[in-house]
C-alpha positions as CSV (number, residue, x, y, z in Angstrom):
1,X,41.0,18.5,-25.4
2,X,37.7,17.3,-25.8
3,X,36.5,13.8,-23.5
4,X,36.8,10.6,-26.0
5,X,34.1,7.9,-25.7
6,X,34.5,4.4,-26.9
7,X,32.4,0.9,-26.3
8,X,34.7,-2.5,-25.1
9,X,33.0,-5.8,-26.2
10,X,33.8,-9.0,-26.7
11,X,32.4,-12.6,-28.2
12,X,31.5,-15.9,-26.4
13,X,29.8,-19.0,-27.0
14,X,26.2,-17.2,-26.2
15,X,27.0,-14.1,-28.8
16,X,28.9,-10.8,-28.4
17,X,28.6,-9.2,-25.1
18,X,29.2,-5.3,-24.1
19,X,31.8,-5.3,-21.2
20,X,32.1,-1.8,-20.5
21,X,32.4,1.6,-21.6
22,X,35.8,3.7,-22.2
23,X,36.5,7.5,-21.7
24,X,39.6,9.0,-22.3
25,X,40.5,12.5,-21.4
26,X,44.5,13.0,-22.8
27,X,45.3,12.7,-18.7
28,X,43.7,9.6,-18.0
29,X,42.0,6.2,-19.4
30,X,39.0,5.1,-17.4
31,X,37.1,2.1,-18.6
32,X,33.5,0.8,-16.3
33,X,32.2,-2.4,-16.5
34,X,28.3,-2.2,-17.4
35,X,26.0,-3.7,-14.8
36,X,25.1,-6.3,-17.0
37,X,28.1,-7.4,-16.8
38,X,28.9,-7.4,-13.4
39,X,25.9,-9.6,-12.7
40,X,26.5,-11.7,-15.3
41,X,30.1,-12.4,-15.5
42,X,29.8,-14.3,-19.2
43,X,33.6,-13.3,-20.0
44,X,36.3,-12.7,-18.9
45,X,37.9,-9.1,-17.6
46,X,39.0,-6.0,-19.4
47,X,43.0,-7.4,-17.7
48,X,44.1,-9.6,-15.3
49,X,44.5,-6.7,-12.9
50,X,41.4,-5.1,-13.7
51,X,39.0,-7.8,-13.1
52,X,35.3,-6.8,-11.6
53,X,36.5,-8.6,-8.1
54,X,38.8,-5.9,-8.0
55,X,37.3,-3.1,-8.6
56,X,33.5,-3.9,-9.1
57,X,31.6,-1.0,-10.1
58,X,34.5,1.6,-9.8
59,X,36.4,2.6,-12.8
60,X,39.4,1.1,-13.7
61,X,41.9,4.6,-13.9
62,X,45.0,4.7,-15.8
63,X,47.3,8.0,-15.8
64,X,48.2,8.7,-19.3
65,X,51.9,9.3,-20.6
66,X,53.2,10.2,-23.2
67,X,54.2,6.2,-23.8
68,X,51.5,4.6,-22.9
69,X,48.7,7.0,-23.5
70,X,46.0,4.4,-22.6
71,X,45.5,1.4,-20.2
72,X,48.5,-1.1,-21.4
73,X,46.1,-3.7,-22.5
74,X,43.9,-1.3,-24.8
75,X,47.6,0.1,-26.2
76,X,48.2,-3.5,-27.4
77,X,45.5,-3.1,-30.0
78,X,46.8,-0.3,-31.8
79,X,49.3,-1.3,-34.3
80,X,52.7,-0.5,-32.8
81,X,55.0,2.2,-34.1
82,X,57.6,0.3,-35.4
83,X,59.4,-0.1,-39.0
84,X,58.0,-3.7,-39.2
85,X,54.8,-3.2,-38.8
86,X,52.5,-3.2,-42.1
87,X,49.1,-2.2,-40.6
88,X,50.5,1.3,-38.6
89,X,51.7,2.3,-42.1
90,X,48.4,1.2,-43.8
91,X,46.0,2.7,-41.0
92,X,48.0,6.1,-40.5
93,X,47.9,6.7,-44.4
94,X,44.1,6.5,-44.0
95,X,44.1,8.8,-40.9
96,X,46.6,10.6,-43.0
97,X,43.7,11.8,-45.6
98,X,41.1,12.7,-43.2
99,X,40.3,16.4,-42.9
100,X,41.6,17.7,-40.8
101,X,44.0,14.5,-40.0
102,X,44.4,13.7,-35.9
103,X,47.1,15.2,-34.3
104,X,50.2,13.1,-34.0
105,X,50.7,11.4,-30.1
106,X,47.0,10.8,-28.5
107,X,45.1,12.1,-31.1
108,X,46.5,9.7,-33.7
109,X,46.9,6.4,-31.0
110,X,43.0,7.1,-29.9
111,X,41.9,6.8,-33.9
112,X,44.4,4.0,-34.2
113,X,42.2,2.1,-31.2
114,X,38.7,2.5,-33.0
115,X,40.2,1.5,-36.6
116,X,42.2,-1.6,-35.4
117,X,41.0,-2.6,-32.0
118,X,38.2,-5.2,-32.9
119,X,39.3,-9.2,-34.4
120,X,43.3,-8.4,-33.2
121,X,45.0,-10.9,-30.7
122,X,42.9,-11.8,-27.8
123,X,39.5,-11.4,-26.5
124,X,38.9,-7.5,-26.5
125,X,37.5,-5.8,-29.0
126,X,37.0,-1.8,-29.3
127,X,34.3,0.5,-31.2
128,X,33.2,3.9,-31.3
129,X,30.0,3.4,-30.0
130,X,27.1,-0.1,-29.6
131,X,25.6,0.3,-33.1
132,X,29.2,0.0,-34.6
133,X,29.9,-2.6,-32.6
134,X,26.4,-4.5,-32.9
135,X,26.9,-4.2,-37.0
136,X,30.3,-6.1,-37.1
137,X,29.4,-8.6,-35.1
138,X,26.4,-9.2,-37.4
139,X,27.8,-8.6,-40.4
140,X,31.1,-10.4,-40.1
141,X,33.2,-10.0,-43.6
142,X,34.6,-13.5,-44.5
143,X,36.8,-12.7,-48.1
144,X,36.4,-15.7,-50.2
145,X,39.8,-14.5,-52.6
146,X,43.3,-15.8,-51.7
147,X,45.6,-13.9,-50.6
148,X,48.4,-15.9,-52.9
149,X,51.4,-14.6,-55.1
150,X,49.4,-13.2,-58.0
151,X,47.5,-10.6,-56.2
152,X,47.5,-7.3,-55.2
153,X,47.7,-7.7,-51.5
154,X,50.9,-9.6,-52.1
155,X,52.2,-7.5,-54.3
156,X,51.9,-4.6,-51.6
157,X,53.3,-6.4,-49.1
158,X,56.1,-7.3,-51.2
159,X,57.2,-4.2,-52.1
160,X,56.5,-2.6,-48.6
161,X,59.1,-4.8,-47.8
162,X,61.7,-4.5,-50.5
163,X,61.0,-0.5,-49.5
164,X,59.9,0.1,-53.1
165,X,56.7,1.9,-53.3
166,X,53.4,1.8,-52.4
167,X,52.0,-0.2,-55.4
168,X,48.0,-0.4,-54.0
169,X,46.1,1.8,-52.4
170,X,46.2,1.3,-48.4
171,X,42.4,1.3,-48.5
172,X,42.3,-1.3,-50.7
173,X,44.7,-3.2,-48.4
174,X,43.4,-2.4,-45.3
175,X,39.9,-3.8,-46.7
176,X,41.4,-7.1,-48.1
177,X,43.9,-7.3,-45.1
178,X,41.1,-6.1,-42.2
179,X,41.8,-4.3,-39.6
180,X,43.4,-6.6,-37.3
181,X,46.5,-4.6,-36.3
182,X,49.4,-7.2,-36.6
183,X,51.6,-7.7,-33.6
184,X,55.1,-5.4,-32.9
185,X,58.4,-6.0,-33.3
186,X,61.3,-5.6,-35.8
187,X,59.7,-8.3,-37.9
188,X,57.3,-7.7,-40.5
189,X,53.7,-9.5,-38.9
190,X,50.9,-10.2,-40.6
191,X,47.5,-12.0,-38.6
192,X,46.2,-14.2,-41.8
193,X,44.6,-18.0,-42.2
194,X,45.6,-20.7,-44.5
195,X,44.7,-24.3,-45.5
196,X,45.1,-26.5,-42.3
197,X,47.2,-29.0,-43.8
198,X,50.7,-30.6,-43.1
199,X,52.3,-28.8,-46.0
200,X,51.7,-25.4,-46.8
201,X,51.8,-23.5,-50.4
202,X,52.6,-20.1,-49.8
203,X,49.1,-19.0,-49.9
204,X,47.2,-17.3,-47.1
205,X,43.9,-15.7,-46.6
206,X,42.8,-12.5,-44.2
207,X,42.0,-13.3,-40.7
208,X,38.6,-14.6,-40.4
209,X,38.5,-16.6,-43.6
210,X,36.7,-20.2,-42.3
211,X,37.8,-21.8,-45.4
212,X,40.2,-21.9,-48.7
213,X,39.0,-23.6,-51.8
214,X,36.7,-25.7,-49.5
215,X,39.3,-27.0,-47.3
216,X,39.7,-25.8,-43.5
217,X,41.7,-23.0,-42.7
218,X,43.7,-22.3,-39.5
219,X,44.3,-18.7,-38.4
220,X,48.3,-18.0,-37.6
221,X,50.5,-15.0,-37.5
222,X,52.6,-14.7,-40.6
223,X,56.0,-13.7,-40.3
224,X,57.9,-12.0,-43.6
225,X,61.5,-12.0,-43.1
226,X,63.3,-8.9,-44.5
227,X,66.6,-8.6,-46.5
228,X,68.6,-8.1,-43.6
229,X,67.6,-10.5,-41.5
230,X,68.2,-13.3,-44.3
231,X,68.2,-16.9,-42.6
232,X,65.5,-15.7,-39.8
233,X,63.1,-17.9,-40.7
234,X,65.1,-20.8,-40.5
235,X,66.9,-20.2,-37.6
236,X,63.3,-19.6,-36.1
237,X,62.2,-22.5,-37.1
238,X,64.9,-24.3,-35.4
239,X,64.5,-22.6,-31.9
240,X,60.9,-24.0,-32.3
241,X,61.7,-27.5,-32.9
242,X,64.4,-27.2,-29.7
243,X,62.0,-25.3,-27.5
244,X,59.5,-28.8,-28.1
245,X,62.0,-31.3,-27.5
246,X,62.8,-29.6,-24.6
247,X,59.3,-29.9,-23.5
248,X,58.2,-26.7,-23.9
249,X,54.6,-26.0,-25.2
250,X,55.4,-24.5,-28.9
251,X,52.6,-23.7,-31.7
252,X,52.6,-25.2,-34.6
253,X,54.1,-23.8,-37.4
254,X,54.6,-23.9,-41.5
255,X,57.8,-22.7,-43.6
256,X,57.1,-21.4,-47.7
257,X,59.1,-19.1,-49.8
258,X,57.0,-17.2,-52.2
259,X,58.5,-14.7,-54.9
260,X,62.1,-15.7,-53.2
261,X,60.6,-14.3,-49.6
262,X,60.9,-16.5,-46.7
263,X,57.9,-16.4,-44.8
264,X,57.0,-18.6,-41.6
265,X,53.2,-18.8,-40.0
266,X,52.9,-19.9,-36.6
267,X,49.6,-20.9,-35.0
268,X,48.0,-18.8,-33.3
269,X,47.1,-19.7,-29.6
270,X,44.3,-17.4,-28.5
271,X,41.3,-19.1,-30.2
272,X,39.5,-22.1,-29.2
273,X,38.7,-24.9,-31.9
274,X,35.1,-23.2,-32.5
275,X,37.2,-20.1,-33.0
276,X,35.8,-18.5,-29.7
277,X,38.5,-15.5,-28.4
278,X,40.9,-16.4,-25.4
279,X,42.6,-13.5,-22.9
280,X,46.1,-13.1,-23.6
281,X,48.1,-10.1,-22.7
282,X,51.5,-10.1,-22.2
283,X,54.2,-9.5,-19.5
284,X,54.0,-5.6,-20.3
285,X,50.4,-5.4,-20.1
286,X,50.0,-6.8,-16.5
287,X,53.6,-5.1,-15.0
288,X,52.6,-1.6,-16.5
289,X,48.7,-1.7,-15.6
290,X,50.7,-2.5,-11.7
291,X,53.3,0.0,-12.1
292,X,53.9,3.4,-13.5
293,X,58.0,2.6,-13.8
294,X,57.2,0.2,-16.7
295,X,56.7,1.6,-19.9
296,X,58.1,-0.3,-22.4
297,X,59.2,-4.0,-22.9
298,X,62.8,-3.8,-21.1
299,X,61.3,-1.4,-18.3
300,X,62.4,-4.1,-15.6
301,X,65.0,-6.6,-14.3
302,X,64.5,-10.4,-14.3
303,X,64.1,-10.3,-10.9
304,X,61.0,-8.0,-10.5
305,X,59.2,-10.3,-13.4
306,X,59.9,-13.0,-10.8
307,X,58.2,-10.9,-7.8
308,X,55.5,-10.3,-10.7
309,X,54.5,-14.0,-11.0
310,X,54.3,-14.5,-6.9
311,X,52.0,-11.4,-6.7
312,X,49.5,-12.1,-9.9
313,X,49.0,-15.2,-7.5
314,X,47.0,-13.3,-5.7
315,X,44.8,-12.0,-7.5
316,X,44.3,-14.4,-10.3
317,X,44.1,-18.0,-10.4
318,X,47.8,-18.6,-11.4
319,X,50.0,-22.0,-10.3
320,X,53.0,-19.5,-9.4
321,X,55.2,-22.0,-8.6
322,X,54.8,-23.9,-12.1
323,X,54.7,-20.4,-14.0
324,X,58.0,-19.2,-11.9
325,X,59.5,-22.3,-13.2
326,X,58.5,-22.0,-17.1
327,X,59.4,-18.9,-17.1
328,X,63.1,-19.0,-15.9
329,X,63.3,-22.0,-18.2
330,X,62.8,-19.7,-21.0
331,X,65.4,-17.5,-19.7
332,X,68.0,-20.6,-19.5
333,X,67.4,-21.5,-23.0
334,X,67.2,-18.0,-24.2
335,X,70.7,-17.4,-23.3
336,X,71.8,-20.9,-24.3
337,X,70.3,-20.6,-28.2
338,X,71.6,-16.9,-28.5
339,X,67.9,-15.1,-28.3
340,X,68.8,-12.0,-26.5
341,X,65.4,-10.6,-27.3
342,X,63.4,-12.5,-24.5
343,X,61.6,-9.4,-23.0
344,X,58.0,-8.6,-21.8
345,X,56.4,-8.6,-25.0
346,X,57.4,-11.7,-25.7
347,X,56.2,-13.4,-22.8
348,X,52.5,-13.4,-22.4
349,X,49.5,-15.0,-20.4
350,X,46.7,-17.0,-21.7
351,X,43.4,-17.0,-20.2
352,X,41.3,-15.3,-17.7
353,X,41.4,-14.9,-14.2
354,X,40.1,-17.7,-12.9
355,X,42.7,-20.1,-14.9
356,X,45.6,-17.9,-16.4
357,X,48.8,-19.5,-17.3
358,X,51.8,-18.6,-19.5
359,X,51.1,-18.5,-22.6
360,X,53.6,-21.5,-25.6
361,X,56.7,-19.9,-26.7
362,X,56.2,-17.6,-29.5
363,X,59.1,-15.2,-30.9
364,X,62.0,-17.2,-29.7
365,X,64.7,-15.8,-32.8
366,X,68.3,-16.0,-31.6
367,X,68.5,-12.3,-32.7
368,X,72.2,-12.8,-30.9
369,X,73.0,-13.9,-35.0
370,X,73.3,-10.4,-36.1
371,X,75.6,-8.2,-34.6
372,X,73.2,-5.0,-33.7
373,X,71.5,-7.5,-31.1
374,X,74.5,-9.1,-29.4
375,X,73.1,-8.7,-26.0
376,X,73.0,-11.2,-24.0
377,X,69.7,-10.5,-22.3
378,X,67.0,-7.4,-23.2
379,X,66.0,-7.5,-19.6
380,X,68.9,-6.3,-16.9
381,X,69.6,-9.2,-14.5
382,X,71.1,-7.7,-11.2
383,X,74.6,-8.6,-11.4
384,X,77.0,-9.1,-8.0
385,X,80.3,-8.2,-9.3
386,X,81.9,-10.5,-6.2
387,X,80.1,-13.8,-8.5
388,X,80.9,-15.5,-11.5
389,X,78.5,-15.4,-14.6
390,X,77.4,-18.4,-14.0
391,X,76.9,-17.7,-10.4
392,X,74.8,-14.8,-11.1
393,X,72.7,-16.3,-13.5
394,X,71.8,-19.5,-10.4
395,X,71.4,-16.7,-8.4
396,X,68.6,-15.1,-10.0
397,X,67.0,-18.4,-10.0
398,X,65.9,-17.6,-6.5
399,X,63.9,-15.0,-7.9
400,X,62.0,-17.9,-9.3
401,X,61.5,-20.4,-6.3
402,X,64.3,-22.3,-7.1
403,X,67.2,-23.1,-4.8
404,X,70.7,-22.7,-6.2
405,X,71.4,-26.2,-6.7
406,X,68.1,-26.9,-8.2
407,X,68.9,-23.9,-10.9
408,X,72.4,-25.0,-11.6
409,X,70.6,-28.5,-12.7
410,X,68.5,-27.0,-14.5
411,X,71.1,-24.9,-16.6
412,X,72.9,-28.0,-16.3
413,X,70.1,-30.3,-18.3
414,X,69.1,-27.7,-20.5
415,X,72.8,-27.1,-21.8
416,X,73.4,-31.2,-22.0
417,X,70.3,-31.4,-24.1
418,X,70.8,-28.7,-26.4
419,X,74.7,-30.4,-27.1
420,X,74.3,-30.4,-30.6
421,X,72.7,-26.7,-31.1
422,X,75.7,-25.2,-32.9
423,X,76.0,-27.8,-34.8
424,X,72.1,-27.3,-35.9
425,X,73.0,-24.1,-36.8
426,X,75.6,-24.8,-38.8
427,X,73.1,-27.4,-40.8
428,X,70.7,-24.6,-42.1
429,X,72.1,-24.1,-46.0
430,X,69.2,-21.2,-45.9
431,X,71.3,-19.4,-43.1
432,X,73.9,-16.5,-44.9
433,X,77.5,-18.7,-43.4
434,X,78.4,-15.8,-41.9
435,X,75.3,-15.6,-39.2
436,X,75.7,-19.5,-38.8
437,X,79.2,-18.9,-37.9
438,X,78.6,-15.8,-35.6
439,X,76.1,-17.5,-33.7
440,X,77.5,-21.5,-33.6
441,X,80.5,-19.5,-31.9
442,X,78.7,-17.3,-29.6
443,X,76.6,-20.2,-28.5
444,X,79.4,-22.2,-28.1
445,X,81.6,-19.3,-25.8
446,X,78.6,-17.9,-23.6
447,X,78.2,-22.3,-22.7
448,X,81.6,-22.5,-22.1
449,X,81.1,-19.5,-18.9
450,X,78.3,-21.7,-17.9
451,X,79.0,-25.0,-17.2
């Protein structure tokens, strides 16, 4: 197979720089800083383990597999192949018409890269060569229509969702939508903007839109919740509001029901207020750029994500004893709200090298609510048989920095001031009875075990 060539750039408060070029060969990924950048330093790195202190003028080689065919932070630009995920069946219906149409596996991820990987989450953004690159950065497309309940776009979505049809074209779509890939997961995701305003309407915008009908917008990840998962916005919603009063840093975030669809749009974290890009790669990212045993988002045990944190320390500016703490925080609550679907890709890290830190809660869904995700934790936690639950679970606290007593209080608080939970749960009209009553009971057994 043929060598693949690809430009890496991103934007900053001076204008958009070239980082580095990428080739990829089927076998490997290897991406160069340019020496512009190396003596210039105006961005951030490629990843946190890939930084130019690292490895200077040397190229940054990944191995490919058949899972992760490129370097894990490139891989998180392609839309992800999953049955929620709107822009990976817009984008491979396009590749789909091309003559002849890219092979499935690398073929089809590589032309998945150079569509989608420019304006998605974070600061990287991917081209096929300078000139496209230089063009849409100069040319920047801000749609003045709404995205609302009377238009096509809508309509699409809609009925991509219901699983009835295609009713608009996917290029007519994927130029309204852009090609900001939205982010994984079982949930449909959509990266949109809309009015910046206590309340919100219903109505959204595509990504990039600075305005809607002269008021400010605020970009946010829009979350469409499917038949099946009736009441996820809601209980969402509620996790959010806990995870705050908690003292946890949370996004903002805005309820609306259009056509009878819940939808929820949470803020989105990796822009600064002049809408500048920030870093933020997730948990996967870094552990599978450090180690070819991690693949996927449950490819490790709590207590190598621990180990993780005390060796990113080193190499990137990183309070490890504050981010060891947040994290395992997470995990207590996780388990006490019923959100067995805390795993790598849903923990990220937000900034560059030089000041990284974990990234507000995002995604915290007690998925525990439906019974096809009654697990109790996506990641494995090593387990002494000898122990009790609750043993186990202070136990891998030390994983963390924390001493046993000091993570037995901290289970201890969090549980005491999450007392009324279930009865939260219970509260939400929106919720189908039956998931309020699966997981108000669950909550309240798995608390009992811990206590």
């Amino acid at each position: 197979m043929a060598d693949r060539y690809a430009v890496v750039w991103t934007r900053t408060g001076a204008g958009p720089v070239k980082m580095g070029n990428l080739v990829a060969t089927g076998r490997e990924c290897r991406f160069s800083y340019t020496d512009e950048f190396l003596q210039r330093r105006p961005a951030p790195a490629l990843s946190l383990l890939a930084g130019p202190e690292l490895f200077g003028s040397e190229p940054v080689v990944y191995r490919s597999s058949a899972r992760m065919p490129l370097h894990p932070r490139l891989m998180s630009l392609v839309p992800a192949d999953s049955p929620g995920n709107l822009q990976r069946r817009i984008h491979t219906e396009l590749l789909a018409r091309r003559s002849p149409p890219p092979a499935p596996g690398f073929e089809t991820e590589w032309e998945l890269l150079l569509l989608t990987g420019h304006g998605g989450i974070g600061h990287i953004d991917v081209f096929g060569d300078d000139i496209e690159a230089e063009d849409w950065y100069a040319n920047p497309v801000h749609p003045q229509s709404v995205v609302g309940r009377r238009s096509a776009v809508w309509r699409f979505v809609r009925e991509e969702i219901e699983q009835s049809g295609h009713a608009v074209p996917a290029d007519t779509v994927a130029e309204l939508l852009g090609p900001t890939p939205s982010v994984g997961g079982m949930i449909p995701k959509l990266l949109a903007t809309i009015v910046d305003a206590p309340a919100w309407d219903g109505r959204f915008a595509p990504p990039g839109t600075p305005a809607i009908d002269d008021r400010p917008a605020v970009e946010v990840i829009l979350k469409i919740e499917p038949a099946p998962y009736a009441g996820l916005a809601e209980l969402e919603a509620l996790c959010l509001d806990l995870h705050r009063e908690l003292g946890f840093e949370v996004p903002r975030y805005w309820r609306a029901d259009v056509d009878g669809m819940p939808l929820l749009a949470v803020e989105r974290f990796d822009r600064t207020a002049d809408g500048l890009p920030l870093p933020l790669e997730s948990f996967l990212s870094v552990m599978a750029a450090g180690s070819r045993a991690v693949r996927g988002s449950a490819d490790a045990e709590w207590s190598s994500v621990g180990r993780m944190l005390e060796r990113l320390g080193r190499v990137a500016s990183l309070d490890v004893k504050r981010a060891r703490r947040e994290v395992y925080r997470r995990f207590v609550l996780a388990f006490l709200t019923g959100n067995g679907d805390l795993h790598l890709e849903n923990l990220s890290f937000l900034g560059g090298a030089d000041a990284v830190r974990v990234a507000p809660v995002y995604d915290p869904s007690p998925m525990r609510a439906w019974p096809r995700h009654d697990l109790r934790s996506a990641l494995p936690v090593d387990f002494d048989s000898a122990l009790s639950l609750a043993e186990n679970l202070y136990a891998l606290g030390a994983h963390f920095g924390l001493r046993r007593d000091e993570a037995a209080d901290l289970w201890s608080e969090l549980r005491r001031r999450s007392e009324d939970y279930p009865e939260r749960i219970m509260a939400l009209e929106q919720v189908p009875l039956a998931r309020r009553r699966t997981l108000a009971d669950l909550v309240r057994r798995e608390r009992a075990l811990v206590s």
